[in-house]
VOSEDO-153621 format. One line per 5 residues: number of its first residue (from 1); their letters; for each residue x negated, y negated, z of C-alpha. Coordinates in steps of 0.25 Angstrom, whole numbers, plus 5000, padded with zeros to 4 digits. Layout:
% VOSEDO-153621
NUM	a	X Y Z ~ ...
***
This chain:
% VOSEDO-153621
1	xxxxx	5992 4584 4627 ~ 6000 4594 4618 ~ 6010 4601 4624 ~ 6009 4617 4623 ~ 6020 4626 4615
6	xxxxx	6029 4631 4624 ~ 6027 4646 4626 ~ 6034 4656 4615 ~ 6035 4645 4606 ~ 6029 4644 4591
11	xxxxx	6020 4632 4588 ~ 6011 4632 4574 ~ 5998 4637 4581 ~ 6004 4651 4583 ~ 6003 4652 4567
16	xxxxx	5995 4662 4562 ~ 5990 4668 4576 ~ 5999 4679 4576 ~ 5992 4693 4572 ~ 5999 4707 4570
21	xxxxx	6003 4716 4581 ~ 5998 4731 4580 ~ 6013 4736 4579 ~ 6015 4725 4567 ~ 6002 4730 4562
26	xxxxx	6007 4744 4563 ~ 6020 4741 4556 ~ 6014 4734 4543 ~ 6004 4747 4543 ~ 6016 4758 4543
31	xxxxx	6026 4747 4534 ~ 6012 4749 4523 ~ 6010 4764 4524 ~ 6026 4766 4522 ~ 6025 4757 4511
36	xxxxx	6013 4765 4505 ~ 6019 4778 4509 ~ 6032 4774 4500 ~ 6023 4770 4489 ~ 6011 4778 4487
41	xxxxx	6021 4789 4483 ~ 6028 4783 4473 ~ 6017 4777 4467 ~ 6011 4792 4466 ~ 6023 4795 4459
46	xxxxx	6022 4784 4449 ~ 6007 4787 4446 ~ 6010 4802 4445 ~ 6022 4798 4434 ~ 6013 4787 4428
51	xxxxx	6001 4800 4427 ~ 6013 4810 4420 ~ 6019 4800 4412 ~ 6004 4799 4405 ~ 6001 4813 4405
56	xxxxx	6015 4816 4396 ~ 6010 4804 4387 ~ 5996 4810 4386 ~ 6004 4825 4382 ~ 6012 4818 4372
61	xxxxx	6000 4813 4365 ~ 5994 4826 4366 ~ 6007 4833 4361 ~ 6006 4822 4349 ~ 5993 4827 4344
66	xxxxx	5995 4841 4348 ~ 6007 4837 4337 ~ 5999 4831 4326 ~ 5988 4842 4328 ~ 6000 4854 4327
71	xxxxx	6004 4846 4313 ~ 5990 4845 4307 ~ 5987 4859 4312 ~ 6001 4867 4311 ~ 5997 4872 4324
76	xxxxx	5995 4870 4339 ~ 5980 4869 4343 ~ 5972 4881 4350 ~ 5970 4878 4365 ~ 5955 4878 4361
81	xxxxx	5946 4884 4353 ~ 5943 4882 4338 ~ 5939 4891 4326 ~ 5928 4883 4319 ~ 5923 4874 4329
86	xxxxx	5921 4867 4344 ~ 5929 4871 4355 ~ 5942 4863 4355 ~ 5955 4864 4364 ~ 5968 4859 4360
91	xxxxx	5965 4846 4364 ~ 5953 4844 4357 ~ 5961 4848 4343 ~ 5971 4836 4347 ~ 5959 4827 4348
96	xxxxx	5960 4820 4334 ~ 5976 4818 4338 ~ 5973 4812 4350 ~ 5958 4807 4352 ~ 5958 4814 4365
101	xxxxx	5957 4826 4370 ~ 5955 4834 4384 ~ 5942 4827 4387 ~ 5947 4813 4389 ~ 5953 4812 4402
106	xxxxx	5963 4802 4392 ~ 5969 4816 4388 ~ 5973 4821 4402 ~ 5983 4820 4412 ~ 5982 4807 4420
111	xxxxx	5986 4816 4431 ~ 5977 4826 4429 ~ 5964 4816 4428 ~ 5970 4807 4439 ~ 5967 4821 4447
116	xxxxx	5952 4822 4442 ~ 5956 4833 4432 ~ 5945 4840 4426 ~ 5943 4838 4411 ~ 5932 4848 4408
121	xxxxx	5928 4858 4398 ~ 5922 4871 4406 ~ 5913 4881 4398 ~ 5912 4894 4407 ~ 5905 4904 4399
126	xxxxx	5907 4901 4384 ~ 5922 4900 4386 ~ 5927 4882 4388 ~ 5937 4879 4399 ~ 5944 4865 4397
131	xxxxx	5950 4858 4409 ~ 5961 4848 4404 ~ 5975 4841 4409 ~ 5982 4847 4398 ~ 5985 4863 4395
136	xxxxx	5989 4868 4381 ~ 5999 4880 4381 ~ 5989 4888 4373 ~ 5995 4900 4379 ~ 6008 4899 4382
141	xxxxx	6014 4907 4395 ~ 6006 4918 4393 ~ 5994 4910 4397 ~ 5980 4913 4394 ~ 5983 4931 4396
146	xxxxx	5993 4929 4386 ~ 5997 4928 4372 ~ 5992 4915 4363 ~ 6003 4915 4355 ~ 6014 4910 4366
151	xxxxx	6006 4895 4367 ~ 6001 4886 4358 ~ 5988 4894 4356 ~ 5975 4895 4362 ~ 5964 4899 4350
156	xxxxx	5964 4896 4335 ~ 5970 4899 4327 ~ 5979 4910 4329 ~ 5985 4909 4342 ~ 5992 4894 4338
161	xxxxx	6004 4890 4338 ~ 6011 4883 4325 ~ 6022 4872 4327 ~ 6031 4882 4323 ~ 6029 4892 4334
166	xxxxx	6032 4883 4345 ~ 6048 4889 4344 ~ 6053 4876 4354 ~ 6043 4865 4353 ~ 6050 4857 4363
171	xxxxx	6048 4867 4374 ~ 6033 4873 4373 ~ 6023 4869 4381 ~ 6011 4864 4373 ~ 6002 4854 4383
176	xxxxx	6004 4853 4399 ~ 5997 4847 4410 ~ 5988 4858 4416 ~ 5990 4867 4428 ~ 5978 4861 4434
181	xxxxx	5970 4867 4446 ~ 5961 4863 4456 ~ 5946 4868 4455 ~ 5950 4878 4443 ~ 5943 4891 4443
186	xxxxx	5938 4894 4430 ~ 5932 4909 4424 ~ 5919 4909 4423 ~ 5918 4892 4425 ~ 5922 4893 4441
191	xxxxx	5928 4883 4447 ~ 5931 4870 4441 ~ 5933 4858 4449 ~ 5942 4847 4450 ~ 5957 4848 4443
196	xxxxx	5957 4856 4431 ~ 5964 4866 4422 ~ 5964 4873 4409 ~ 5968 4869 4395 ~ 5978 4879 4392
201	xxxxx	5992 4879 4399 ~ 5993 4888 4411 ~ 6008 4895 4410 ~ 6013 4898 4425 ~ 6002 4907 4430
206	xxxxx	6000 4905 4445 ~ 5985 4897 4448 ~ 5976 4896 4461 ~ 5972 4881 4463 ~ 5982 4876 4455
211	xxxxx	5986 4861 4457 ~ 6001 4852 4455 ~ 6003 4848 4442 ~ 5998 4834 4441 ~ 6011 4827 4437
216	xxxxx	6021 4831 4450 ~ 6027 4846 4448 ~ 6024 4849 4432 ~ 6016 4846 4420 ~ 6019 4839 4409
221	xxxxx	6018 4846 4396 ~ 6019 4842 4383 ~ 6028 4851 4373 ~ 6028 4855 4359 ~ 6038 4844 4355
226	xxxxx	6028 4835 4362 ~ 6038 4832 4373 ~ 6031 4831 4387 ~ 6038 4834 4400 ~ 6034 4838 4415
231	xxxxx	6037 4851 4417 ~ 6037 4855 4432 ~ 6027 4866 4436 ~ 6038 4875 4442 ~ 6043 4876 4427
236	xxxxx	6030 4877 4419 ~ 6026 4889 4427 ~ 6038 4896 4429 ~ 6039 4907 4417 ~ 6054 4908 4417
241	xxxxx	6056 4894 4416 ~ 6046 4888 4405 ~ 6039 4900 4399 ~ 6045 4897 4384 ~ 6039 4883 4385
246	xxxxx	6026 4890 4385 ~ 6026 4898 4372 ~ 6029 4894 4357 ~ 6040 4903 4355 ~ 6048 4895 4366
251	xxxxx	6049 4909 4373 ~ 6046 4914 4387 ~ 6038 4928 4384 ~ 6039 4933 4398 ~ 6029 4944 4393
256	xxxxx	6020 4934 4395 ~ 6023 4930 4410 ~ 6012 4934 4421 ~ 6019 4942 4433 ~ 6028 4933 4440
261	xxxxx	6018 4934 4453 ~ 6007 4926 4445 ~ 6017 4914 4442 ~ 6014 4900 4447 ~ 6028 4898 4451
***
């Protein structure tokens, strides 16, 4: 007859009988949410640089064939338009530099299309409304009540800007990510759905529904030396700081500037 292990002492058939307790169960629980609470931020924080990073690559294309297009053309493309045929915005002129324009989802901010960001053409009336990622300064920091000789132009072709007339190239602002909004109201369309914006760069004017910038606190924006830097939403919209950046004589034209009330800073 075998004799019985003494009480409080190991033998082999013990292995692999012992289970969790609740509180040891607990604890591996609460060591896994610390770890994913650690993580998941910084992992948010890399997709967010990975998604910037693409977007400045995306404007330095753009800023290449807005180059080779300036070059053939000695001047800066209309915001949309055209004189003798179909309705075209700047991005569509760029097209043959390129082989992509506003209605690829290849174009945009990864940032932007990530969020569902709509990439539509709306027709209220007789007038086209185009919802992009990217906003051309086609008005400079008068906006769309002021004069079309501050930007880069908005109609063809008198209103352009030549390569010349950009006095500082190196610190105009010639393509941005947009100001985007949530369900944007738009004259005479309502309200369109999902996140959008218009194609022409929004100076500093105060906005309802208004959403962050998609990459942290600015927007990238590609210059007219082709350079591309974030620019932190507190600067782009503040007049006293970066007005000059706006128009092609590098000057600030505070006769331009809405009342300080209706700033978005």
């Amino acid at each position: 007859m075998k004799a019985k292990a003494p009480i409080g002492t190991w033998s082999p058939q013990h292995l692999g009988t012992r289970a969790f307790t609740l509180v040891e169960l607990l604890l591996v629980i609460a060591i896994i949410a610390l770890l994913a609470a650690l993580l998941l931020p910084v992992l948010s924080r890399t997709k967010a640089q990975s998604q910037s990073a693409s977007c400045k690559n995306r404007l330095r294309q753009i800023g290449l064939s807005l180059a080779m297009y300036v070059s053939d053309h000695h001047r800066y493309p209309p915001m949309w338009g055209d004189d003798t045929g179909p309705f075209q915005t700047w991005s569509d002129r760029l097209y043959p530099y390129t082989l992509l324009n506003w209605t690829n989802r290849a174009w945009h901010c990864p940032a932007y299309t990530a969020k569902d960001g709509l990439t539509k053409l709306v027709m209220p009336r007789k007038e086209p409304i185009v919802l992009t990622s990217y906003a051309y300064n086609a008005y400079g920091i008068a906006g769309m009540d002021g004069s079309p000789k501050l930007g880069l132009g908005i109609w063809f072709p008198a209103s352009l800007a030549a390569e010349p007339e950009l006095r500082e190239p190196s610190e105009m602002f010639t393509v941005a990510d947009t100001r985007t909004y949530r369900d944007l109201f738009i004259f005479g369309a309502g309200i369109v759905n999902g996140l959008c914006d218009r194609i022409e760069m929004q100076p500093y004017y105060a906005q309802t529904e208004e959403t962050p910038p998609l990459h942290g606190k600015g927007y990238n924006i590609l210059f007219g030396d082709l350079h591309v830097v974030l620019v932190k939403r507190n600067d782009l919209l503040f007049p006293l700081r970066t007005a000059h950046n706006w128009n092609r004589d590098n000057r600030p034209h505070p006769e331009a500037w809405a009342p300080r009330n209706e700033w978005a800073v």
